[in-house]
VOLUM-936233 format. One record per residue (C-alpha): x, y, z. Coordinates in steps of 0.05 Angstrom, whole numbers, padded with zeros to 5 digits, always signed. Each point is the difference from the previous one (the first is absolute). Example, Ala and Ser with C-alpha at 12.3 -4.5 7.8 and 13.67 -1.06 7.14 Angstrom:
2
+00246-00090+00156+00027+00069-00013
//
This chain:
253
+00000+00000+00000+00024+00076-00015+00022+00049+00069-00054+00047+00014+00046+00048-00044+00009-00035-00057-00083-00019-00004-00015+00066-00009+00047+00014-00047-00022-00049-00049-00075+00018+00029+00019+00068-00035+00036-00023-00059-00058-00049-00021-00046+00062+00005+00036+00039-00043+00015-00057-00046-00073-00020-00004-00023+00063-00022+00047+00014-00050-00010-00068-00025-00073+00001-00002+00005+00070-00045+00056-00017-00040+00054-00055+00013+00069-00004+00032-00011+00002+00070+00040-00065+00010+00055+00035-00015-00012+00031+00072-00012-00073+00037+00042-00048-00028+00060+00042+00027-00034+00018+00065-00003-00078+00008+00073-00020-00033+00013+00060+00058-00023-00038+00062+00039-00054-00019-00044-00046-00055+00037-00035-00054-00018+00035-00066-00042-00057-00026-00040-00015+00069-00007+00081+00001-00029-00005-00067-00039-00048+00013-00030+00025+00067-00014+00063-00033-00054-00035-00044-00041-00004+00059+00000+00076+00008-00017-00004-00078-00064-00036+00004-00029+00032+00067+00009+00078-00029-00034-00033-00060-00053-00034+00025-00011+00069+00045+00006+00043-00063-00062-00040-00030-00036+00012+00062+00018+00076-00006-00013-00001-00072-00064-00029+00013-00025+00049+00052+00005+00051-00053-00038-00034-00045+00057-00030-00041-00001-00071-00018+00054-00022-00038-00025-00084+00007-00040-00006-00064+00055+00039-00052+00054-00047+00040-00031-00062-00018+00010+00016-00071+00083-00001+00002+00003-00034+00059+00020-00071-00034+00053+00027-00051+00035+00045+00064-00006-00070+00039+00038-00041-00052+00051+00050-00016+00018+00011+00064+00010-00079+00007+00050-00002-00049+00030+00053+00018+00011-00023+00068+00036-00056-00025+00038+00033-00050+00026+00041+00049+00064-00026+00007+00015-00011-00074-00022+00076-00025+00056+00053-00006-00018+00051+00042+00050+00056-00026-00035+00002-00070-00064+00002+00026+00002+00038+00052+00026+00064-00049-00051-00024-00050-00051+00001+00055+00024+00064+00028-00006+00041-00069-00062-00031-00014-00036+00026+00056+00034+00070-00010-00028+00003-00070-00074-00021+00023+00013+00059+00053-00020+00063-00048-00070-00027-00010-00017+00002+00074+00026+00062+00014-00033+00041-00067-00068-00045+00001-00057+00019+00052-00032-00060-00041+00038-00048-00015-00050-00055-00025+00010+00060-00058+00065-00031-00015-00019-00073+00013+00023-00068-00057-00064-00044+00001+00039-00057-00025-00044-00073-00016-00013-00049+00050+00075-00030-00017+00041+00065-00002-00029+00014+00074+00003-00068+00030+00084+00008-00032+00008+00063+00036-00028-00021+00065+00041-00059-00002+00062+00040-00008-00012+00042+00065-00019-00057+00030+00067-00024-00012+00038+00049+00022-00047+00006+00059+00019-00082+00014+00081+00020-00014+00011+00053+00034-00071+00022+00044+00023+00074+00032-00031+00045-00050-00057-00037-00026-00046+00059+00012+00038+00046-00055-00007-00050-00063-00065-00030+00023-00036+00078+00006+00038+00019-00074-00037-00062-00029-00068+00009+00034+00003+00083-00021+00032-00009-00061-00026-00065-00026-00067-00008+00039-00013+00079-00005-00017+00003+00081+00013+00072+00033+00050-00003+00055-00049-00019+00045-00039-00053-00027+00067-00032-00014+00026-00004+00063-00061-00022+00028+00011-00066-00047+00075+00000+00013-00006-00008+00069-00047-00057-00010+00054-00034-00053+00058+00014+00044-00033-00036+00061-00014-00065-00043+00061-00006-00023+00030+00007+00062-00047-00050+00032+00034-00049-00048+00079+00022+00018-00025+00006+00071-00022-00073+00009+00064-00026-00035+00047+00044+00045-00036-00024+00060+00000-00072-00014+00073+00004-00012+00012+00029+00069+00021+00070-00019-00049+00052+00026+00024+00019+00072-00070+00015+00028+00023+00044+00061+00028+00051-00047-00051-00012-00054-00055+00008+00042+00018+00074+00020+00018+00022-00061-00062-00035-00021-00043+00045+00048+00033+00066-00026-00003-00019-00071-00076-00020+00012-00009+00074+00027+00030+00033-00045-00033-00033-00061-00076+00004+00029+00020+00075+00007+00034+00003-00075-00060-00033-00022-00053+00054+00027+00052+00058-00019+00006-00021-00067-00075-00001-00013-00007+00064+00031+00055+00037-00016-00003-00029-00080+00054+00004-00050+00021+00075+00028+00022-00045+00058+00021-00070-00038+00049+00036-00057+00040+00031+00030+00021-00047+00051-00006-00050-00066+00058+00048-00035+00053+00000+00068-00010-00083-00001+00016+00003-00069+00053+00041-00001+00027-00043+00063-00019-00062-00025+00044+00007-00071+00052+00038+00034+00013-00071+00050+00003-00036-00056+00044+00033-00040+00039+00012+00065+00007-00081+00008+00016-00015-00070+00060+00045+00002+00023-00033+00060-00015-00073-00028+00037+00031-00065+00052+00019+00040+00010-00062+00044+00008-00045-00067
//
């Protein structure tokens, strides 16, 4: 179990982290470390942290929900292609090169960024590609979401605004539903293997819970004059890491 100390620190961090996940994506950039901090192997932090994943989700649904957002029905629709990308690409993890894709990845989402930040509508902008084209692109953040898992939110709100046409709202509403699925799936697989330290997770679990059920009701209030610009800094964050770790993979080879 955590000191009194270190509790409410990661009581704190999940907070944060769950409501900067639940209206945009990265806030496991915050926890994981907070965990590796107080002593966690990387992959048992990682791991743990899941559990803080699904609770702020599940609570983001519920706060969705309260404001009259139900994201349950539209989530259904991609649900299976997310679910089977991010299957392979949990198993693939160990056999992708991560320098390549991270930059890929990285520039991607910086070139998607322009048509958040000009478009007060963005289902203006959106691809309605068939059946086959949407299932493909759900599948591919799906994988990445099974490879890789902190920043899910980012590519999983581009495809849901860009290719489902959603406003900022509506598509987190449905993200946060997607997100805790998938989760649920990792989740049961890290606990069966023994890795989710439930002392730790359980805090961090409580703050993250908070802090999403609060995101969630913010976000429906507060609408995309809230959502994009936090959207924009996670971006922004979110490519800068990555190219960040490629150069130092780049560099360590």
């Amino acid at each position: 179990m955590p000191s009194i100390p270190e509790a409410l620190i990661l009581f704190i961090g999940g907070a944060v982290a769950g409501f900067i996940n639940t209206l945009a994506g990265g806030g496991s950039f915050l926890t994981v470390p907070l965990l590796v901090f107080m002593g966690l192997p990387a992959t048992v932090a990682n791991a743990t942290n899941r559990l803080a994943v699904f609770t702020q989700n599940l609570a983001a649904v519920a706060g969705f929900r309260q404001e009259g957002y139900s994201g349950l029905r539209p989530a259904m629709r991609v649900l299976p292609p997310t679910l089977v990308g991010a299957g392979l690409g949990a198993w693939a993890a160990a056999v992708i090169p991560e320098r390549p894709f991270e930059i890929a990845f990285a520039l991607i989402m910086l070139g998607m960024l322009p048509v958040i930040v000009r478009n007060p509508k963005p289902s203006a902008h959106a691809v309605k590609p068939s059946r086959v084209g949407e299932a493909a692109i759900y599948f591919l953040v799906g994988l990445y979401g099974g490879a890789f898992q902190a920043g899910l939110g980012i590519p999983l709100i581009f495809a849901l605004v860009l290719v489902g046409g959603f406003d900022l709202v509506r598509a987190n509403s449905i993200k946060v539903v997607l997100i805790a699925a998938l989760t649920a799936v990792s989740l049961g697989l890290f606990i069966w293997h023994g890795k989710v330290v439930f002392g730790h997770g359980a805090v961090l679990a409580a703050g993250s819970a908070l802090g999403g059920y609060v995101g969630g009701r913010a976000g429906a209030k507060g609408g995309e004059r809230l959502i994009r610009p936090i959207l924009v800094v996670m971006v922004v964050v979110f490519a800068a890491r990555l190219l960040m770790r490629a150069l130092e993979l780049g560099a360590a080879n």
